[in-house]
C-alpha positions in Angstrom: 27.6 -31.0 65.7 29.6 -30.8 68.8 30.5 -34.2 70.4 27.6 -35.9 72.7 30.4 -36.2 75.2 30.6 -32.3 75.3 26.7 -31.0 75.0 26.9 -30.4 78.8 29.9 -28.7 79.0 28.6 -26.3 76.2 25.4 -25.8 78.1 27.3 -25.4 81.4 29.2 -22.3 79.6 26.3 -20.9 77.4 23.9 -20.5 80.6 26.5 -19.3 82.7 27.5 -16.8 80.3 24.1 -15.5 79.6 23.1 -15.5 83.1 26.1 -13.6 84.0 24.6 -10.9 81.4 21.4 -11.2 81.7 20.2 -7.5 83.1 23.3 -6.0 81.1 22.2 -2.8 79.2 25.5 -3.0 77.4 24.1 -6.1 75.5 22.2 -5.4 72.6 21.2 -9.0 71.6 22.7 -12.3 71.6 23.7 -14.3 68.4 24.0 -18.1 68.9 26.7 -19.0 66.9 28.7 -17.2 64.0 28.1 -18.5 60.6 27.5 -21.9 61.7 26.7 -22.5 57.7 30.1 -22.5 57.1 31.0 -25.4 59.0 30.1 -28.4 56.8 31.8 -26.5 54.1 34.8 -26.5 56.5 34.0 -30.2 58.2 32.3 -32.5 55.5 30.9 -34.9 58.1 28.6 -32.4 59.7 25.5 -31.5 58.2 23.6 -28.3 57.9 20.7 -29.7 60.1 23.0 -30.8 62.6 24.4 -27.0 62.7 20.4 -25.9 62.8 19.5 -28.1 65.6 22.9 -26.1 67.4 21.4 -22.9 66.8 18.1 -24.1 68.1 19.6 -25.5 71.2 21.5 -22.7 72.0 18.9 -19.9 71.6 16.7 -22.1 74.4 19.6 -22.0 76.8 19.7 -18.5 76.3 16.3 -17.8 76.7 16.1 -20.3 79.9 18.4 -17.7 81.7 17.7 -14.4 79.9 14.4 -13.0 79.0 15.7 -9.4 78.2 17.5 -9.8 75.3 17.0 -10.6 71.4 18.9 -13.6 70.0 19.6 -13.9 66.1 21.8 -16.9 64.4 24.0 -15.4 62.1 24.8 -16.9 58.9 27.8 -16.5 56.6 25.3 -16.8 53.3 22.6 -14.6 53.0 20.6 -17.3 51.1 20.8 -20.0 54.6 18.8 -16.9 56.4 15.1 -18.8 56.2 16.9 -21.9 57.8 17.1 -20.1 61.5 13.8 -18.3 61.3 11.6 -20.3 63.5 13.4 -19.9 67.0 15.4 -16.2 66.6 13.9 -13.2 67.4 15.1 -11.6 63.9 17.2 -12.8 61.3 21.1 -12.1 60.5 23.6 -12.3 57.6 26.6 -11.8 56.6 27.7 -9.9 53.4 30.2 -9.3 51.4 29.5 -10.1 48.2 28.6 -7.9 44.9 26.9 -4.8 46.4 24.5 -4.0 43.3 22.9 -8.0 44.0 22.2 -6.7 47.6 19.2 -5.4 46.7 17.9 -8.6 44.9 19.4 -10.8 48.1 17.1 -8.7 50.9 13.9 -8.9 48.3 14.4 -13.0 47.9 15.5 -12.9 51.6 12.3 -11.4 52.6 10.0 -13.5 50.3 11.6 -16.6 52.0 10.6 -15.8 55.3 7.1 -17.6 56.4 6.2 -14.6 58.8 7.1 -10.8 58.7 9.7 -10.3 61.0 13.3 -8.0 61.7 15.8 -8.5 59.3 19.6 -7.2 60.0 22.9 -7.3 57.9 25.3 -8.5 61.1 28.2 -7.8 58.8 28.9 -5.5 56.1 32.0 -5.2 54.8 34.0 -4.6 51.8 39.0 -4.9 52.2 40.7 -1.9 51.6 44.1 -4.1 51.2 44.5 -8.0 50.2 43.7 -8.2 47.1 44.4 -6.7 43.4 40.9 -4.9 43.9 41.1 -3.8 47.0 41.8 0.1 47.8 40.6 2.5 50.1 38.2 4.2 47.2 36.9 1.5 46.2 36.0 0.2 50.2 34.3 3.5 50.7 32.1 3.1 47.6 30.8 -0.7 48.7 30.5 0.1 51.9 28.7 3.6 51.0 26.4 1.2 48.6 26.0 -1.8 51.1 24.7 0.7 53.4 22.5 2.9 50.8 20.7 -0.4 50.0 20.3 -1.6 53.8 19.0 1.3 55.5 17.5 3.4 52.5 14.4 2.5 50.2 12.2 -0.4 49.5 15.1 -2.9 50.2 16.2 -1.5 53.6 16.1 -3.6 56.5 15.8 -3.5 60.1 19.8 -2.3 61.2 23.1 -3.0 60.0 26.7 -3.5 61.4 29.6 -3.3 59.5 32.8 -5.2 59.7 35.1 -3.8 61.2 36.0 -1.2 63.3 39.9 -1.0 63.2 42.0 -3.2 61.1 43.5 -6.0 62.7 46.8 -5.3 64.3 47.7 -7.7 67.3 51.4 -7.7 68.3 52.7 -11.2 67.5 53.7 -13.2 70.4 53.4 -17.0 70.9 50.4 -16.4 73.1 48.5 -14.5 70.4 44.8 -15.4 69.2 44.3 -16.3 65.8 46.0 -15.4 62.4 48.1 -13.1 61.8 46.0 -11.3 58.6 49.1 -9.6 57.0 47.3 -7.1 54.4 44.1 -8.0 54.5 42.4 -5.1 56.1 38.2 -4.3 56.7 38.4 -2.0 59.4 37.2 1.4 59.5 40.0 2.6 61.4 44.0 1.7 60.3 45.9 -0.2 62.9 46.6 2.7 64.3 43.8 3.9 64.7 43.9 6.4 62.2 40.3 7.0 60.4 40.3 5.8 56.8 37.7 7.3 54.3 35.5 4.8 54.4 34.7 6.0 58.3 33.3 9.4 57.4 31.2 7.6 55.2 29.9 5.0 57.5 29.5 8.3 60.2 27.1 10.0 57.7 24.8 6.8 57.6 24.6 6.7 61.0 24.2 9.9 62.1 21.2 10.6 59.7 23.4 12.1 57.3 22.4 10.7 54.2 19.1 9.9 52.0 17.2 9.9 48.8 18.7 13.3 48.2 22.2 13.1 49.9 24.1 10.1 48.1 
């Protein structure tokens, strides 16, 4: 979906960037493009093969530098995760939807895959602030679920990552990148770095702290 004009300028940048990282044990896999399903929501004109063929491409410039490292696609809806199976090394999505369908998602997930292969949640993650819903209880409890149904039990899947690690809070200057996300606010930590709840529950998870008998 990126202009013809531009496909060597992308390729110039995505092989000298995966080059440059190539023996990097600091790398723990590569991910061609984020939530590329998204885009012909955003951009009518592109379709969703266009953004396949993308992913495609990009994964085999990566693998025509780099040999040592995974590559996964991921996707914004867990239900376009078949669509990128057949040149990543495992699958990826994104959720943050209902955390009691999460369950159902990975089974349906797993039955649309044509070969057994890794599954991860590349993002889990659930606002403290933004909305009239949102509080720092009720992120702990999601994310507490999200990750009781990815990593425990007949639904659990190869690893999960969860969105994010501290709250956005970039000083606001006409050089800044991005948004500004006001109250909106996934992070583990506060912008100040403070822990919330929600990041001694996430600790637990991942320091073998919980199970079938430890909810």
């Amino acid at each position: 979906f990126i202009d013809h004009g531009r496909r060597d300028e992308v390729s110039t940048y995505v092989t000298a960037l995966a080059r440059e990282f190539a023996d990097d044990r600091r790398i723990a896999s590569w991910s061609a493009y984020n939530e590329g399903d998204h885009v012909p929501e955003k951009f009518p004109y592109v379709s969703m093969d266009q953004v396949i063929s993308f992913y495609s491409d990009t994964t085999a410039l990566i693998r025509s530098v780099d040999s040592h490292h995974l590559i996964t696609a991921d996707v914004a809806r867990i239900q376009n995760t078949p669509l990128t199976q057949d040149f990543v090394d495992y699958v990826s999505f994104h959720y943050y939807d209902d955390p009691a369908r999460l369950a159902t998602e990975i089974s349906t997930l797993r039955g649309n895959l044509d070969r057994p292969m890794p599954i991860v949640a590349g993002e889990l993650g659930r606002l403290s602030s933004g909305d009239h819903r949102a509080s720092v209880s009720s992120q702990s409890v999601a994310v507490a679920t999200y990750l009781d149904t990815a990593l425990q039990g007949e639904s659990s899947v190869a690893g999960a990552l969860i969105w994010s690690l501290v709250d956005q809070n970039t000083p606001r200057t006409p050089l800044s990148r991005g948004p500004d996300k006001g109250t909106i606010k996934y992070g583990m930590f506060d912008g100040d770095l403070q822990p919330k709840p929600v990041a001694a529950v996430v600790q637990r998870y991942f320091s073998g702290g919980c199970g079938p008998g430890q909810r």
